[in-house]
Backbone bond lengths (Angstrom), bond angles and torsions (degrees), N, CA, C in turn:
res aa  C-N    CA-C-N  psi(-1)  N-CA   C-N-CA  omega(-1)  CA-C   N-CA-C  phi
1 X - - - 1.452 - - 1.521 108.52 -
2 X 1.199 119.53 146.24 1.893 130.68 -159.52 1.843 88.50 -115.76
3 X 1.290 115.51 -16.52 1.469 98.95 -160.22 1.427 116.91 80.81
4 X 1.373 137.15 -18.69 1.325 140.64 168.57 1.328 142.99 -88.50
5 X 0.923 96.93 109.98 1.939 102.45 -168.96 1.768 106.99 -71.15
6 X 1.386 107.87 126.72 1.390 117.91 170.13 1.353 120.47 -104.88
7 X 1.462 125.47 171.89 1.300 138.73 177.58 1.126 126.93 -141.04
8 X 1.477 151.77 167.15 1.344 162.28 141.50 1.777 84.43 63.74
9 X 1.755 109.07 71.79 1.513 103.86 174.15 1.713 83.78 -83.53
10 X 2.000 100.43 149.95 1.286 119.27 152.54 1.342 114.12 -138.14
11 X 1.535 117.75 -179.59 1.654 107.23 -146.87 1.490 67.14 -102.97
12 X 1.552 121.92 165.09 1.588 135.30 -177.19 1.907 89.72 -131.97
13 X 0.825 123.87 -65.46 2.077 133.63 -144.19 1.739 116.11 -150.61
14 X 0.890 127.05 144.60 1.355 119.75 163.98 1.844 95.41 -146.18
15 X 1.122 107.71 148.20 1.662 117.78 161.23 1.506 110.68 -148.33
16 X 1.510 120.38 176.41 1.346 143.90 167.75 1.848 114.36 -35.94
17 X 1.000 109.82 90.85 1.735 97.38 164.37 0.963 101.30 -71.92
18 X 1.603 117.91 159.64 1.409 128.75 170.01 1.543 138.71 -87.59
19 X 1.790 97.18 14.27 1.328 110.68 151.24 1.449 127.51 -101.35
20 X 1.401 112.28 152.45 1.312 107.01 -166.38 1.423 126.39 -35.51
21 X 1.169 153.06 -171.34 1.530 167.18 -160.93 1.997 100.60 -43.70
22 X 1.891 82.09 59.66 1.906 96.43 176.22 1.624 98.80 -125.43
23 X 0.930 97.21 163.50 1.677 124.74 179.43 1.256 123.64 -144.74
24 X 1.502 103.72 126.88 1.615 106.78 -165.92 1.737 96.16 -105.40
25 X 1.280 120.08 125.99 1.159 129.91 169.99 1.370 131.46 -115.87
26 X 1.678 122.66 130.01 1.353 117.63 -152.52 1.587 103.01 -109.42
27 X 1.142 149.10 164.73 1.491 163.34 169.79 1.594 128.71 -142.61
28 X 0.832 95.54 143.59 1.605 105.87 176.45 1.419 109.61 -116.72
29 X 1.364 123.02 151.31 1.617 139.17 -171.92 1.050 119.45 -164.84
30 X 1.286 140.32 169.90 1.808 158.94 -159.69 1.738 77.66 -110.95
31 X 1.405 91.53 150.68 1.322 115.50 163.27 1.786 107.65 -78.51
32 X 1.194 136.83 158.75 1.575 125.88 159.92 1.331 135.48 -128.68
33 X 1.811 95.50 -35.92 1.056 116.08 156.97 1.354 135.08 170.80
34 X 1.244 141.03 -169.94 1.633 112.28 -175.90 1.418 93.91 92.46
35 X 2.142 93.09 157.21 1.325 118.18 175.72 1.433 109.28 -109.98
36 X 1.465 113.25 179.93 1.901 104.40 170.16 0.925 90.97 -108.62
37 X 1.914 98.92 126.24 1.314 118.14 157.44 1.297 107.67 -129.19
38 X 1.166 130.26 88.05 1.188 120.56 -164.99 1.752 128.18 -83.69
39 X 1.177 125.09 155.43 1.552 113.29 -165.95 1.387 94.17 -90.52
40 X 1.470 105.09 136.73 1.593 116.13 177.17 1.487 109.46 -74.10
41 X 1.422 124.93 -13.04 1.733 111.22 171.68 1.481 101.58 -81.64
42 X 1.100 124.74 -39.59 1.748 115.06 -178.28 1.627 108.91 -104.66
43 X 1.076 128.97 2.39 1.582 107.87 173.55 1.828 90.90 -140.41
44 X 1.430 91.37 139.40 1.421 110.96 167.62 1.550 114.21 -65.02
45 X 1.612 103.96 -64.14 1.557 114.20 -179.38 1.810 109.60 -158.34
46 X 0.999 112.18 159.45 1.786 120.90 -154.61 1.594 93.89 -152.66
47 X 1.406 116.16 136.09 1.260 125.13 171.23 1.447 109.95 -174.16
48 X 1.817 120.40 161.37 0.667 109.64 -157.14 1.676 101.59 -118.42
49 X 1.646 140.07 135.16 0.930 134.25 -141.70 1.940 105.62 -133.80
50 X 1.491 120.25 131.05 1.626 96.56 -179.21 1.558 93.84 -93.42
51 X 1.284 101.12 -178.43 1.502 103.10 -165.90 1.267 105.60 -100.21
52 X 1.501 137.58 30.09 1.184 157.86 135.41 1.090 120.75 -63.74
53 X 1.235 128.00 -39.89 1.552 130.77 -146.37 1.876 99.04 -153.31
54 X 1.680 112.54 70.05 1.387 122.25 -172.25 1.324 88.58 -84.70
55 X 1.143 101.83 176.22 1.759 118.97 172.44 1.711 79.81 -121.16
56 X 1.759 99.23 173.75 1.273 97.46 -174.21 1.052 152.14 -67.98
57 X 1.500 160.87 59.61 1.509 171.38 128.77 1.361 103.61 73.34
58 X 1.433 93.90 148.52 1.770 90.73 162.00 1.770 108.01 -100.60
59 X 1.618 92.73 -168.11 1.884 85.58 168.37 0.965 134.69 -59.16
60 X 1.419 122.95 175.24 1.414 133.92 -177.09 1.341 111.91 -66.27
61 X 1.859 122.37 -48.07 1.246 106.11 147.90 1.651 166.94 -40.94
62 X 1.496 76.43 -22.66 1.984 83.65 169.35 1.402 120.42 -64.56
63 X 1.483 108.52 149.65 1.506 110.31 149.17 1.987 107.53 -47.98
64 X 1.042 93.11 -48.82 2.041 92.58 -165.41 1.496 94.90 -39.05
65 X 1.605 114.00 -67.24 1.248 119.51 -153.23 1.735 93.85 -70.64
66 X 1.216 143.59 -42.66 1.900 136.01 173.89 1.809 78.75 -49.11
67 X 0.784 123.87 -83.75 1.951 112.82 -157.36 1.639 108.18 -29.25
68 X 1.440 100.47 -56.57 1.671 108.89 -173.35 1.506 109.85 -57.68
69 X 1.217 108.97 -34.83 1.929 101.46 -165.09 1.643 92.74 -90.52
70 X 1.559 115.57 -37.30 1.677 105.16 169.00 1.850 113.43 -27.15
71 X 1.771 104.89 -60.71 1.314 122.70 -155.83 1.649 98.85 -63.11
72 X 1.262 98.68 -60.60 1.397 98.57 -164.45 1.410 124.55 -72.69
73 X 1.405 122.16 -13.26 1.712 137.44 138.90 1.707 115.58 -46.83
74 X 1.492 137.28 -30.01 1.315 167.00 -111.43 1.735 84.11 -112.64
């Protein structure tokens, strides 16, 4: 749990995880409301980023990076 309430989820991407017969699926949503607080058993770290000022990206292949270039095209 992030502590953040979302809205108007839609499906964006899905590809191959690299465990057996898994699927990684990506989404897009409205913010709604709520802060990040994220739970330390399921999230490492949570923050919130403008699309000016990214920290560094992954590859061109990821879902992460299709979400990121979605946003920052947006």
């Amino acid at each position: 749990d992030s502590g953040v309430e979302i809205k108007n989820i839609q499906y964006f991407v899905s590809q191959p995880w690299p465990f057996p017969k898994s699927l990684m699926i990506g989404f897009i949503a409205e913010y709604a409301s709520g802060s990040i607080t994220p739970d330390p058993v399921e999230i490492e770290a949570a923050q919130w980023f403008h699309k000016s000022d990214l920290p560094p990206v992954p590859g061109e292949l990821s879902i992460a990076r299709k979400l990121i270039d979605w946003f920052v095209q947006a």
